[in-house]
C-alpha positions as CSV (number, residue, x, y, z in Angstrom):
1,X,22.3,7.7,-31.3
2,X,22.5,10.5,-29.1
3,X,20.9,10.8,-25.6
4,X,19.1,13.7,-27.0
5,X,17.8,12.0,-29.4
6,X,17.2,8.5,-27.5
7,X,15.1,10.5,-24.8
8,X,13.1,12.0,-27.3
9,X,11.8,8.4,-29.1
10,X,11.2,7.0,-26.2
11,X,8.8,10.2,-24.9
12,X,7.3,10.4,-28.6
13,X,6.8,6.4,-28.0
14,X,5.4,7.0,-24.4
15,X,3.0,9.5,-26.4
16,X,2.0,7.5,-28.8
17,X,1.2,4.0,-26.8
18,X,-0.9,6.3,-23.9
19,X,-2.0,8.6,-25.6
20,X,-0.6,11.2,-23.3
21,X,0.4,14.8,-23.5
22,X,4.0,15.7,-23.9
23,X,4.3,17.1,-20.2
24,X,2.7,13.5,-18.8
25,X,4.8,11.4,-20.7
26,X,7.7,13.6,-19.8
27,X,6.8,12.8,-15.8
28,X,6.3,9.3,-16.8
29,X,9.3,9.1,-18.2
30,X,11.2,10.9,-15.7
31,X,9.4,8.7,-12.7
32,X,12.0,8.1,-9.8
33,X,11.1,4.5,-9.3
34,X,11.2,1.7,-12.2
35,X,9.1,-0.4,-10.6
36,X,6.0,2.1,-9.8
37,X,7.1,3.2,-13.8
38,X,6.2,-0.4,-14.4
39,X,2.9,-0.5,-12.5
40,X,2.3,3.3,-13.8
41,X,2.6,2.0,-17.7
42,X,0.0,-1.1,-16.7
43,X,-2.4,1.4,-15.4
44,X,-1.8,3.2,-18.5
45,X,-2.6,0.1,-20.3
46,X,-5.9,-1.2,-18.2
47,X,-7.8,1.9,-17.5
48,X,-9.4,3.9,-20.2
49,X,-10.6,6.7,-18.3
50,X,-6.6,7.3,-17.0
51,X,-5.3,9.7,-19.4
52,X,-3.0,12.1,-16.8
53,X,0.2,11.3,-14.9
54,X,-1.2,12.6,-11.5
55,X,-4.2,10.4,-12.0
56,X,-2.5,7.2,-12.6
57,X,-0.3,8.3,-9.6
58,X,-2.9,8.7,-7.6
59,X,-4.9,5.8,-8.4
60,X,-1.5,3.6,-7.8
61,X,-2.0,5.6,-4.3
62,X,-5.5,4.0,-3.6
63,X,-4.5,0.8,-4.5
64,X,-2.1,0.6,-2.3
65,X,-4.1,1.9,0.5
66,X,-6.5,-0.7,-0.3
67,X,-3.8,-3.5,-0.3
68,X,-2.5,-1.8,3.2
69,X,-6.5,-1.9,5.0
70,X,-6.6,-5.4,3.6
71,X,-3.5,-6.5,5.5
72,X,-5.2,-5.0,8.8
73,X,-7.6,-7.2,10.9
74,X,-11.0,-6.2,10.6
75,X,-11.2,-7.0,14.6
76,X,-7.8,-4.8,15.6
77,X,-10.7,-2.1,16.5
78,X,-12.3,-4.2,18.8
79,X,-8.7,-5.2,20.6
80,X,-7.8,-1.7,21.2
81,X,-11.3,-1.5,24.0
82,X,-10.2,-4.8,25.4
83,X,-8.1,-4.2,28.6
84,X,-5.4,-7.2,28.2
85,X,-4.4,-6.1,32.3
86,X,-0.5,-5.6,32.9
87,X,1.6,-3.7,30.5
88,X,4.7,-4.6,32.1
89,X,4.2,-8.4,32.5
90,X,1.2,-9.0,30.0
91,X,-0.9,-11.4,32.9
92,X,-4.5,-10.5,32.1
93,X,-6.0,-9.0,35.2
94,X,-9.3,-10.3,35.1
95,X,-9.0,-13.9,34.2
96,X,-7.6,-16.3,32.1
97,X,-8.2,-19.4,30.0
98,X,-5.4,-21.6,30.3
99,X,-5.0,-23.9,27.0
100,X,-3.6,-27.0,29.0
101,X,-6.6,-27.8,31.4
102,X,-9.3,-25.5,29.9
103,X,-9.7,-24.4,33.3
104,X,-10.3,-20.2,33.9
105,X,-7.5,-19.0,36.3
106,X,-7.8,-16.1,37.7
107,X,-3.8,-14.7,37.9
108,X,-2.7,-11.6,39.6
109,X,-0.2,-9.2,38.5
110,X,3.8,-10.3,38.8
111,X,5.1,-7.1,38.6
C-alpha cells in the first residue's frame, strides 16, 4: 500500500468516525503531537456539539486552563498583600509564631 494511498484511508476513516470535513480531518490528522491527537479524537468522541478542528483545539485549551487554575491556591491572592518582612533573610518583621514553645517572638532583621 502506498503512502498515498495509506494517508488517504486513514483521512476518509477520520471522516467518517467524526463526521468531519476533509480540511478538519486533514489538521487532525496532520496534528504535531500524538498525545493532544489522542485527547483531540476523545473530544471528538464525547462532545456532540464539536464538529471543527479549531473547536476541539480550543476546548482542549480551556481544559487545560481549568486544570492549570485548579493547581493554584485559591489563597495565593491573599499571600501576595501579606508583607512576609525581609527579602534577603525571610525573618518576618513584625512577629513570629515559633512552632516549639508556641510563644510569639518578635525577631529583627539579620541582614
Amino acid at each position: 500500500m502506498s503512502k498515498d494511498h495509506a494517508r488517504k484511508s486513514a483521512l476518509a476513516a477520520i471522516k467518517t468516525a467524526y463526521k468531519l470535513t476533509h480540511t478538519d480531518a486533514i489538521a487532525l490528522l496532520d496534528h504535531p503531537d500524538k498525545a493532544e491527537h489522542i485527547l483531540l479524537c476523545d473530544i471528538f468522541e464525547g462532545y456532540e456539539d464539536i464538529t471543527t478542528y479549531r473547536a476541539a483545539v480550543d476546548l482542549l485549551a480551556q481544559q487545560r486552563n481549568a486544570a492549570d487554575s485548579a493547581d493554584t491556591d485559591e489563597h495565593d491572592d491573599d499571600l501576595a498583600d501579606f508583607d512576609f518582612g525581609c527579602e534577603g533573610c525571610g525573618y518576618v518583621i513584625e512577629g513570629f509564631h515559633c512552632c516549639d514553645c508556641g510563644a510569639d517572638h518578635e525577631y529583627a532583621c539579620a541582614c
